[in-house]
N, C-alpha and C positions, 0 to 999 in steps of 0.2 A: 397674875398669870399662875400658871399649875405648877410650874416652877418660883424657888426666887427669883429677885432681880438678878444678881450675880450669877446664880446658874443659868438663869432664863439666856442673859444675855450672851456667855459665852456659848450656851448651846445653841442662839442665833447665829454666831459668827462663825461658827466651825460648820453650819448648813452654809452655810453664804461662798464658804474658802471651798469644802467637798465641792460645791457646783461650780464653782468658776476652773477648776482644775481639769473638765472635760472639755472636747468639744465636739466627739462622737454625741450626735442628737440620741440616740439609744442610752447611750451612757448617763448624759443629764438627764433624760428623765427616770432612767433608776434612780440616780441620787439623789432627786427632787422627793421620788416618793420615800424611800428610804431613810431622807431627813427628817420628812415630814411627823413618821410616826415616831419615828425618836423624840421627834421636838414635843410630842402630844401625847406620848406615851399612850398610842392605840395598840388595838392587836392587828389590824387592817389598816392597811391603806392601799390606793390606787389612782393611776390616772391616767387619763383616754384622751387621746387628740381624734379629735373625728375628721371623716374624711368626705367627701362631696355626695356620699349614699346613702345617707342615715345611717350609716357607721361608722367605727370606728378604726383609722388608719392604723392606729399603734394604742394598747394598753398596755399598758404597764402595773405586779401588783406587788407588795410587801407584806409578809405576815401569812402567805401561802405556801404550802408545799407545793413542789413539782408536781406531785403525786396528786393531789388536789385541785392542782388550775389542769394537769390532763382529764379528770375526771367531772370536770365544768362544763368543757367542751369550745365549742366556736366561740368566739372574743362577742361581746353584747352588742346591741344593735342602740341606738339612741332615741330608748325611750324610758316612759317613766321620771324615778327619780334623776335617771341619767341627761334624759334629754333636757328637766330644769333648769340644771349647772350651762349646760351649753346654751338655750334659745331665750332661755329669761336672765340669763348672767347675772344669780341675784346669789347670796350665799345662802345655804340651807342649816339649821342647826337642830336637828329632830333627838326627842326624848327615844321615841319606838320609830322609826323608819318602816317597820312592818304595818304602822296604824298609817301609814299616809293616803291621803285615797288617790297619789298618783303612784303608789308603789304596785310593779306588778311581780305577780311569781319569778322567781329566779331557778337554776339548774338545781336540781336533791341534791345534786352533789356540795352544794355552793353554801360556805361558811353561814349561819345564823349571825344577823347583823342586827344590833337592835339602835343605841342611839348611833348619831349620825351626824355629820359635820364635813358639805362640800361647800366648794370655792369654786369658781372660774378662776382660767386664767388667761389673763388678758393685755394685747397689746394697743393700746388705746379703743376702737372701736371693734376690732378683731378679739373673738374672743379661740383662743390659740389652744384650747384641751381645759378639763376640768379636773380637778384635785379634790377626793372623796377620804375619810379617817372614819373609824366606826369601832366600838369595842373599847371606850376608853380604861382602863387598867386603872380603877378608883372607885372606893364608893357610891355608889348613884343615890341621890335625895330620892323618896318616893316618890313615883309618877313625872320622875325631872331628868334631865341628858346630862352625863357625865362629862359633854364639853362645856366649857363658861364661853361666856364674851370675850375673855383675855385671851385663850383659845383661839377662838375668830379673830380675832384681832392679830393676832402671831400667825396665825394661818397665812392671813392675807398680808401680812410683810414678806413672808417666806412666796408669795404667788407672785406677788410683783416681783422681785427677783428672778423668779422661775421665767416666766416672760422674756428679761432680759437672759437670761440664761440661753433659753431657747431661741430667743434672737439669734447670739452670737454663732449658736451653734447649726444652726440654718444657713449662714451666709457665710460660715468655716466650709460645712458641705458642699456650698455650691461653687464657692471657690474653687474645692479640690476636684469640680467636677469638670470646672474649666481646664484646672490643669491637667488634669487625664487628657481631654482634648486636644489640649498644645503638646502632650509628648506622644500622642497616638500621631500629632500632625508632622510630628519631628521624627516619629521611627518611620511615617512613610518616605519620608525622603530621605534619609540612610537605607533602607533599603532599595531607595530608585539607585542614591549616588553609588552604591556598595556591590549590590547584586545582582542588580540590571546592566551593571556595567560590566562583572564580572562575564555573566550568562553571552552577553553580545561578544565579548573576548572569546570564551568558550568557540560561540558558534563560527567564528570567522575563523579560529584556529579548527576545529573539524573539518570545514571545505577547504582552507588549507591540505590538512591530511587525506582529504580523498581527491584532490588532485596530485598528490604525490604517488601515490598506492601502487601504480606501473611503471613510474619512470624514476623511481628514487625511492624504495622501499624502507632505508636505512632514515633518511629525511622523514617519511611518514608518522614513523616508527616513533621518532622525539617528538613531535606533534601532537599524536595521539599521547602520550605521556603530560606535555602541556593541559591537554583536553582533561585526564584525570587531576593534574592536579588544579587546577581552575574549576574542577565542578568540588571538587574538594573543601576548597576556600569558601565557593557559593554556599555550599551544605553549612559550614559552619556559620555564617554569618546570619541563616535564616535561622539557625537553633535559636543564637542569640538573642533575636527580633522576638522570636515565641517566646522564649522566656521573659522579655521584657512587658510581651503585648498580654500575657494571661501565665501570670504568677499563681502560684499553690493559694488554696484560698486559706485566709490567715485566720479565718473565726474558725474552721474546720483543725488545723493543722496546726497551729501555733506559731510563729517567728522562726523559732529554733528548728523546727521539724522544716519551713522553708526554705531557710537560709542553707540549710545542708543539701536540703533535695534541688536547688539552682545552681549549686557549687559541684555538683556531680556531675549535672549536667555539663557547664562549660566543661569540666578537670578532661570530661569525656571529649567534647568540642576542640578542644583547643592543645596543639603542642606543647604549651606551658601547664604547668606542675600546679592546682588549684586547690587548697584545702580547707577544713573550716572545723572552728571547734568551738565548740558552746561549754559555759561552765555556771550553773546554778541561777540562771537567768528564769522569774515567773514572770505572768502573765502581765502583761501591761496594756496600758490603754490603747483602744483598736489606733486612733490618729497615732500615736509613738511608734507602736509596731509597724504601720505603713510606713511612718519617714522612715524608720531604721533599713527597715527593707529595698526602699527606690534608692536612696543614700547605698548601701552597697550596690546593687547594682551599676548606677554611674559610677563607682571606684570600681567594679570588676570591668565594666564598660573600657574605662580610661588606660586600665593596667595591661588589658591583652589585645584593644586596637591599637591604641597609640604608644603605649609605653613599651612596646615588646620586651614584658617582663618575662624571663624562664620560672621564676616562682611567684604567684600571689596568696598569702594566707590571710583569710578572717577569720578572726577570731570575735564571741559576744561574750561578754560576762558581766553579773551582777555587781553592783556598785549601789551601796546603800538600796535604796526601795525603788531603783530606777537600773540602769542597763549602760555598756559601753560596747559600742560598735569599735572594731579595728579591721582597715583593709590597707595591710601592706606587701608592695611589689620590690621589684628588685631591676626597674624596670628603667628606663634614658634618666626616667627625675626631669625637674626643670629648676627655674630658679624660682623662688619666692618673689623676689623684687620685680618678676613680670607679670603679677598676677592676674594685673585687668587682662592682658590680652593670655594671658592662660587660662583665669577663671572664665571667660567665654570660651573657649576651645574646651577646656575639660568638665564643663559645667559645675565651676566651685560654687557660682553664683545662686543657682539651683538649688547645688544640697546646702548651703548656709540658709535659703529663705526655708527650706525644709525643716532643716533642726531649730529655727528661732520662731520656726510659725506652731510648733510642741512645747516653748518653754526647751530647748535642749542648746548645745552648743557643737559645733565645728570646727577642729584644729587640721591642719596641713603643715604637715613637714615633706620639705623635698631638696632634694640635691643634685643638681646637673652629674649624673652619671652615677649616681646612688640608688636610685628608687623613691620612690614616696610612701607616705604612712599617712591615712587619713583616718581620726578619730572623731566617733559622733557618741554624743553622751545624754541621755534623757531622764528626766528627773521622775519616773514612774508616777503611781497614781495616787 
C-alpha cells in the first residue's frame, strides 16, 4: 500500500467509522468520496450514481473549489471514461487518462486530470454509482500512473463498504419517507377530530345567534361572542397543523434559526407563554437535525394541547460535538409509572424511535401536577 500497514490500516477504519455515522444518502456520499482521496492521497476525487437518462442523479466531488465546480457547469452526462466504471463495471487504473481513446473533451473550466483510478460500486449485480481518484500527490515513474495495485486494492475494500453504506442509507430514507406519510396521515385526522368539530360548533352556534337577533338580543349578544371565541380556538389549531405539515426548511435555515421561527409562531398562537433559546449549537447531520426538530414539536404539541401548560421553554445547546434538546412545561404532568398508556397518547413512543433511529437518546421526567421536562441528546457528526 502507499501507506504502511499501520497507518494504512487505521486510515481504513476511521473511512469505514466516518461512513457508518451518516445516514443522509447526501452525506455518505460526501464522506465516501472524501475518504477516498484521503485514503489515496489524490488531489481529486468524485462520485456519480447515475440515474435512468444517461446521467447522472447525484455527483459528488472532493478537491474542488465552489468556484470551480460553478464554473464546469451542468453535472456530466455518462459517457466516455464515465460511462466505463458504470456499463463494464470493471476498474480503470490509467497512467494519462487524457491518452485513453475513450476519453472525451471535458468543460475549460474543469481540473487537468492526468493519471486515473475508477472503481464501480456495486451491490451484487446492481452497479449503485462509480468512484473516480486522479492526481495522485507522489512521484510518478516515467510513462507510469501514480496509483499502484495496493491502491486498487484499498480502493475497492473502501467501495464495497460504500455499497453497504449506501444501502443503509436508502432504506434510512425511505423509511423516513413512510413516516412523513403516517404523520401527514395522523395530522389529517387531528385536524378532522379538532377543527372540523370546532368549525361545526361554530356554525350551529351562529344560527343559534341569528335566531335570537329579534326576540333576545342580549342572548345573541353571548352567542356571537361564542362564535368569536370558537373561530379563535379553530385559527389556532390550523397554525399548528401548518407548522407541523411544512416546517422552515432546515438545509436553508439551520435547526436553530427553525426552532425559534416555530416557537414564535405558537408563543403568537397560543395563550401560553412559548420561548426558546439556543446556546452555541453547530451544524449537525441533516437526519439529527430533523429528529431534533419533529421531537420538539411533539413536546410543544403535548405541552399546549394536552398539558395546558401557562409556560413552555426550549431551550438547544451544545454538548461536546453533538446538541441537547430541552422542552419543558409547567403543565397537569403525568405519572411515569403509566407510560405505556401515556407514551401512546403523548407520543413518547415516536420521539424515542426518533432519537434511537440518530444514535441519540430520550429522557422524560414528569410529575402529576408539576409539568414535564423532555430531553433529546444526539451525539453530532
Amino acid at each position: 500500500m502507499s501507506h504502511g500497514p499501520r497507518s494504512g490500516l487505521a486510515a481504513v477504519s476511521s473511512a469505514l467509522l466516518a461512513m457508518s455515522r451518516h445516514l443522509e444518502v447526501r452525506d455518505v456520499l460526501k464522506t465516501i468520496v472524501a475518504s477516498a482521496r484521503e485514503l489515496l492521497d489524490a488531489q481529486y476525487a468524485a462520485l456519480g450514481v447515475p440515474d435512468d437518462h444517461g446521467g447522472f442523479a447525484q455527483f459528488v466531488v472532493d478537491g474542488v473549489s465552489d468556484e470551480q465546480w460553478k464554473a464546469i457547469g451542468p453535472l456530466p452526462r455518462q459517457h466516455g471514461i464515465l460511462a466505463a466504471m458504470l456499463h463494464e463495471a470493471t476498474p480503470e487504473r490509467l497512467a494519462d487518462v487524457r491518452e485513453d481513446p475513450r476519453f472525451e473533451g471535458w468543460p475549460s473550466a474543469h481540473p487537468d486530470l492526468v493519471d486515473f483510478l475508477g472503481l464501480p460500486i456495486r451491490d451484487g449485480d446492481e452497479v449503485m454509482g462509480a468512484l473516480f481518484l486522479a492526481n495522485k500527490n507522489c512521484p510518478k515513474p516515467a510513462g507510469g500512473c501514480g496509483f499502484t495495485a495496493d491502491d486498487e486494492e484499498l480502493l475497492g475494500i473502501l467501495a464495497q463498504h460504500a455499497a453497504i453504506a449506501l444501502t443503509n442509507a436508502r432504506l434510512y430514507e425511505r423509511s423516513r419517507e413512510l413516516t412523513i406519510a403516517e404523520e401527514r396521515s395522523r395530522l389529517a385526522h387531528e385536524l378532522h377530530d379538532a377543527v372540523s368539530q370546532k368549525l361545526f360548533s361554530l356554525r350551529l352556534t351562529a344560527q343559534a345567534a341569528a335566531t335570537l337577533v329579534d326576540r333576545d338580543p342580549a342572548r345573541a349578544k353571548g352567542e356571537l361572542q361564542q362564535v368569536a371565541a370558537l373561530a379563535a380556538e379553530a385559527a389556532d389549531e390550523l397554525r399548528a397543523a401548518v407548522v407541523e405539515l411544512r416546517p422552515a426548511a432546515l438545509d436553508e435555515d439551520g435547526l436553530v434559526a427553525t426552532l425559534r421561527t416555530q416557537v414564535q409562531v405558537l408563543d403568537r398562537a397560543h395563550t401560553a407563554r412559548v420561548t426558546f433559546a439556543g446556546h452555541g449549537v453547530k451544524a449537525l447531520p441533516a437526519a439529527q437535525e430533523e429528529a431534533l426538530l419533529r421531537v420538539a414539536q411533539e413536546a410543544l404539541h403535548n405541552a399546549l394541547r394536552h398539558a395546558a401548560a401557562d409556560h413552555v421553554d426550549v431551550t438547544l445547546f451544545r454538548r461536546g460535538t453533538g446538541a441537547v434538546l430541552r422542552v419543558t412545561d409547567d403543565g397537569r404532568g403525568f405519572d411515569p409509572r403509566t407510560v405505556r398508556r401515556a407514551g401512546r397518547h403523548l407520543g413518547l413512543v415516536s420521539m424515542r424511535d426518533r432519537a434511537n433511529g440518530v444514535g441519540g437518546t430520550l429522557t422524560v421526567e414528569s410529575t402529576p401536577g408539576k409539568g414535564t421536562t423532555i430531553e433529546m441528546e444526539v451525539p453530532g457528526g
